[in-house]
C-alpha positions as CSV (number, residue, x, y, z in Angstrom):
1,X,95.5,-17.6,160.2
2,X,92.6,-16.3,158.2
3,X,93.2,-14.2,155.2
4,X,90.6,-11.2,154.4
5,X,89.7,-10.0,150.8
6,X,90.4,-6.5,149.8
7,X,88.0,-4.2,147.1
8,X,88.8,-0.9,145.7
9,X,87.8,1.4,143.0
10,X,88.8,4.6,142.0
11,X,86.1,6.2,140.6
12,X,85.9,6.8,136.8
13,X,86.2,10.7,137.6
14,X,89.3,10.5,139.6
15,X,91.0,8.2,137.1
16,X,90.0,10.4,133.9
17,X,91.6,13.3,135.6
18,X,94.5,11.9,136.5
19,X,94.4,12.9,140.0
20,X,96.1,9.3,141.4
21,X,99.4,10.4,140.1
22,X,102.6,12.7,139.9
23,X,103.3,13.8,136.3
24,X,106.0,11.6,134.9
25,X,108.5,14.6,134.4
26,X,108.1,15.6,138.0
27,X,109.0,12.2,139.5
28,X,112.0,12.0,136.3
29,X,113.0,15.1,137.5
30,X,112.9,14.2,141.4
31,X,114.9,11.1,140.7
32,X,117.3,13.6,138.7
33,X,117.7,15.4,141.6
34,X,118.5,12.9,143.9
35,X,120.9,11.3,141.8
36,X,122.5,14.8,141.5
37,X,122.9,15.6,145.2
38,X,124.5,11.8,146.0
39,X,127.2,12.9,143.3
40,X,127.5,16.5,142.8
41,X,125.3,18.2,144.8
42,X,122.8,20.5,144.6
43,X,122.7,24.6,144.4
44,X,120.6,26.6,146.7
45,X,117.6,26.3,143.7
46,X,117.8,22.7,143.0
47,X,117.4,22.4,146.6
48,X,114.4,23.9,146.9
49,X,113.0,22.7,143.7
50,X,113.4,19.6,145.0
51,X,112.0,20.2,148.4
52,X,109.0,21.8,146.8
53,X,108.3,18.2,144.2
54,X,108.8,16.0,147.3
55,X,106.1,18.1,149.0
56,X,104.1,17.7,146.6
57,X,105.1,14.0,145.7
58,X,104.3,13.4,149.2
59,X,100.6,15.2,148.7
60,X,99.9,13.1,146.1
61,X,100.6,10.2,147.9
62,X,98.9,10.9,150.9
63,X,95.7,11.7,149.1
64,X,95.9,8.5,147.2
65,X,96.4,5.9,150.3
66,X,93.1,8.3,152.0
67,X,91.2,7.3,148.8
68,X,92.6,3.6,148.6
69,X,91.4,3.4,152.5
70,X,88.0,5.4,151.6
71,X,87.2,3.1,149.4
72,X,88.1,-0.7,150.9
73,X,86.1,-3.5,151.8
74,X,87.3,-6.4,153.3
75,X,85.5,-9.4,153.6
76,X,86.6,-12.5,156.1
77,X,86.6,-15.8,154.6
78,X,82.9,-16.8,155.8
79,X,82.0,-13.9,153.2
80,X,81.1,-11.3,156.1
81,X,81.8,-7.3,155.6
82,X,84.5,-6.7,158.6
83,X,85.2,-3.4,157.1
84,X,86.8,-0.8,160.4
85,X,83.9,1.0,161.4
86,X,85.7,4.6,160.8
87,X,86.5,3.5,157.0
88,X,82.3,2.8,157.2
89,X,81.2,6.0,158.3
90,X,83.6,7.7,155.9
91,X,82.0,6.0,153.3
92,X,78.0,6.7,154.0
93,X,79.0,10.3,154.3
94,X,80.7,10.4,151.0
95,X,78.1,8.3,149.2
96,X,74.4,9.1,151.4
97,X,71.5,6.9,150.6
């Protein structure tokens, strides 16, 4: 079995905004939530409060794997660039020569 080795980097932009990540008082207050509805319940409003974080949760999430994937490599153990073509393309479009 060969084993392939990954690279990624978020760029310096993305990590100074903060855009790779949920506030931590929205995911305290998602795992409030959860914990409430196993025990108590929830009311009509928590419900849809917490709908309306784990859409958004999900959002962040989702954009974060795209840019993890954007931004791979992965090189075989002779050293040779078997990146998926489509991650490739995706990649000379966002950076052009």
């Amino acid at each position: 079995m060969s084993c392939a080795r990954l690279f990624f980097f978020l760029s310096l932009g993305e990590m100074e905004r903060g855009d790779f990540m949920l506030s931590p008082d929205k995911l305290a207050r998602i795992n409030e939530l959860a914990k409430k509805k196993k025990t108590i319940g929830l009311t009509m409003e928590e419900a849809k409060e917490q709908t309306s974080l784990r859409k958004e949760y999900l959002e962040v999430f989702r954009s974060n794997m795209k840019k993890t994937i954007e931004n791979v490599t992965v090189i075989d153990p002779e050293g040779k660039d078997i990146t998926p073509d489509k991650v490739k393309r995706i990649k000379s479009n966002k950076f052009p020569n």
